[in-house]
N, C-alpha and C positions, 0 to 999 in steps of 0.2 A: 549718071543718074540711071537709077535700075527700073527696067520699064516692068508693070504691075503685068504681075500674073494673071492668067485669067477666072483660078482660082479665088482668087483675090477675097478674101473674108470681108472689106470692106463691097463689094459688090453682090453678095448675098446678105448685106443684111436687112433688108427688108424681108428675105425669104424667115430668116432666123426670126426677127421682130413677130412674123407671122404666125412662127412653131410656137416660139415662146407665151404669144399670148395665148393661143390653140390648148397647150400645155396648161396653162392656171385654170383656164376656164373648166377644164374637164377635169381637173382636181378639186376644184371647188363645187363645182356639179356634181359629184360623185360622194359628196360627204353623209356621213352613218347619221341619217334619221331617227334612229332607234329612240331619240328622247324624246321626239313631238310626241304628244299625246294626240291621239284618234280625235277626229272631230265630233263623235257621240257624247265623246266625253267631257265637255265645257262644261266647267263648275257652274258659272252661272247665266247659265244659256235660260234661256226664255224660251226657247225650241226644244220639245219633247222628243225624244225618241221612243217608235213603237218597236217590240220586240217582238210579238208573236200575234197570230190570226185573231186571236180571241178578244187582245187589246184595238186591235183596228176595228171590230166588229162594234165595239163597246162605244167606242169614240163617232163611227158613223149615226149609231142610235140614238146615239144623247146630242148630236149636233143641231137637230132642227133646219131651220132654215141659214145658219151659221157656214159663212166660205171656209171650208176646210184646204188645205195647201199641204201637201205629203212632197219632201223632196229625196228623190233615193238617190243615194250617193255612198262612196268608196273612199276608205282610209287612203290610198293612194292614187286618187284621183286629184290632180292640180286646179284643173278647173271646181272640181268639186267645195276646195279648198278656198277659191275666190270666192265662190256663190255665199258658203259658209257665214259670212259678216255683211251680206246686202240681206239676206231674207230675216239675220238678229235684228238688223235695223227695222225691218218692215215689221216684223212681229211686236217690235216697240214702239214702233207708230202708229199700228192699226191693229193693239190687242182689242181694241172693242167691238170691232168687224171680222175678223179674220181670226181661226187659230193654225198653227202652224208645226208641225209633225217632221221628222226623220225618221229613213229607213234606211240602213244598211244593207245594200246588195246583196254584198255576200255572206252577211249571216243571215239574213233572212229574203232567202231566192223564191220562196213561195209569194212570199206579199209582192216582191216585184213582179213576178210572173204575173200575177193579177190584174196590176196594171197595165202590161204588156211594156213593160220598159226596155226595150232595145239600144238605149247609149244613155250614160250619164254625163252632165247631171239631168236629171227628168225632173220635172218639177208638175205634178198633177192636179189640179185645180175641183176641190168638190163640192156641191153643193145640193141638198137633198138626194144626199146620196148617190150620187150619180158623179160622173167623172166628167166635166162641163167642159174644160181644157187645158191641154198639155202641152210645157214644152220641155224640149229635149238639148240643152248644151246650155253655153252660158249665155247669159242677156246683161244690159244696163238693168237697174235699176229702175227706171223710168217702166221700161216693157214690161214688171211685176206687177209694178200700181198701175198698171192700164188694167193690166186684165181684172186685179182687184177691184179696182172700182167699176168696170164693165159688171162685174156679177156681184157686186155689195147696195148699188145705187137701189132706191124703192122704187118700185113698179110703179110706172105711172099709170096714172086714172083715166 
């Protein structure tokens, strides 16, 4: 009987098992995005996109006392990307209290500068005009509508 080499293929293969999966995963990670479309771009998004100073200017005037929600965010941001379908949902559930706003980072770095947005996703909370609070990365869903209903609730007497 011929004693096993120490090379022995059947005693690397856990190491191989471990290449191999290493291997798919970063094949499959690496795949040509080029067809998502941009997250500005949802047909039928119930979330506005502002493009320029003039349009944000317009939207804070005519808001009143009305919670306004500006979330600036990046085509190639992944968290961006989660946020993207918890804030549709909140806009669908609290279009009567809340309106709800996108801004693109990078095409439009003045409005972020404004807000002073240092990491996305930022999600800015406004209310008579004023910027009442901010958060910066991603959250549940739960931690929107708190702050929502923190600043939508009527004053009490």
């Amino acid at each position: 009987m011929k004693k096993a080499s120490k090379y022995s293929i059947y005693r690397n293969r856990p190491f191989a098992v471990v290449v191999a999966v290493f291997l798919l995963f970063s094949i499959v990670s690496c795949k040509n995005n080029t067809n998502e479309k941009p997250q500005a771009q949802t047909n039928n998004s119930i979330i506005t996109s502002i493009d320029n100073v003039e349009q944000l200017n317009k939207i804070l005037e005519i808001s009143n006392e009305r919670l306004l929600i500006f979330e600036f965010y990046a085509d190639w941001c992944p968290p961006c990307k989660e946020l993207a379908p918890i804030l549709e949902k909140i806009a669908k559930e609290k279009s009567a209290t809340v309106a709800i706003y996108k801004i693109d980072i990078d095409r439009h770095r003045e409005l972020s500068n404004s807000f002073r947005v240092t990491g996305i996703p930022h999600v800015a909370f406004v209310k008579n005009k004023e910027n009442v609070f901010s958060l910066t990365g991603l959250y549940p869903k739960t931690m929107y509508l708190k702050v929502i209903e923190q600043y939508t609730k009527p004053a009490e007497s």
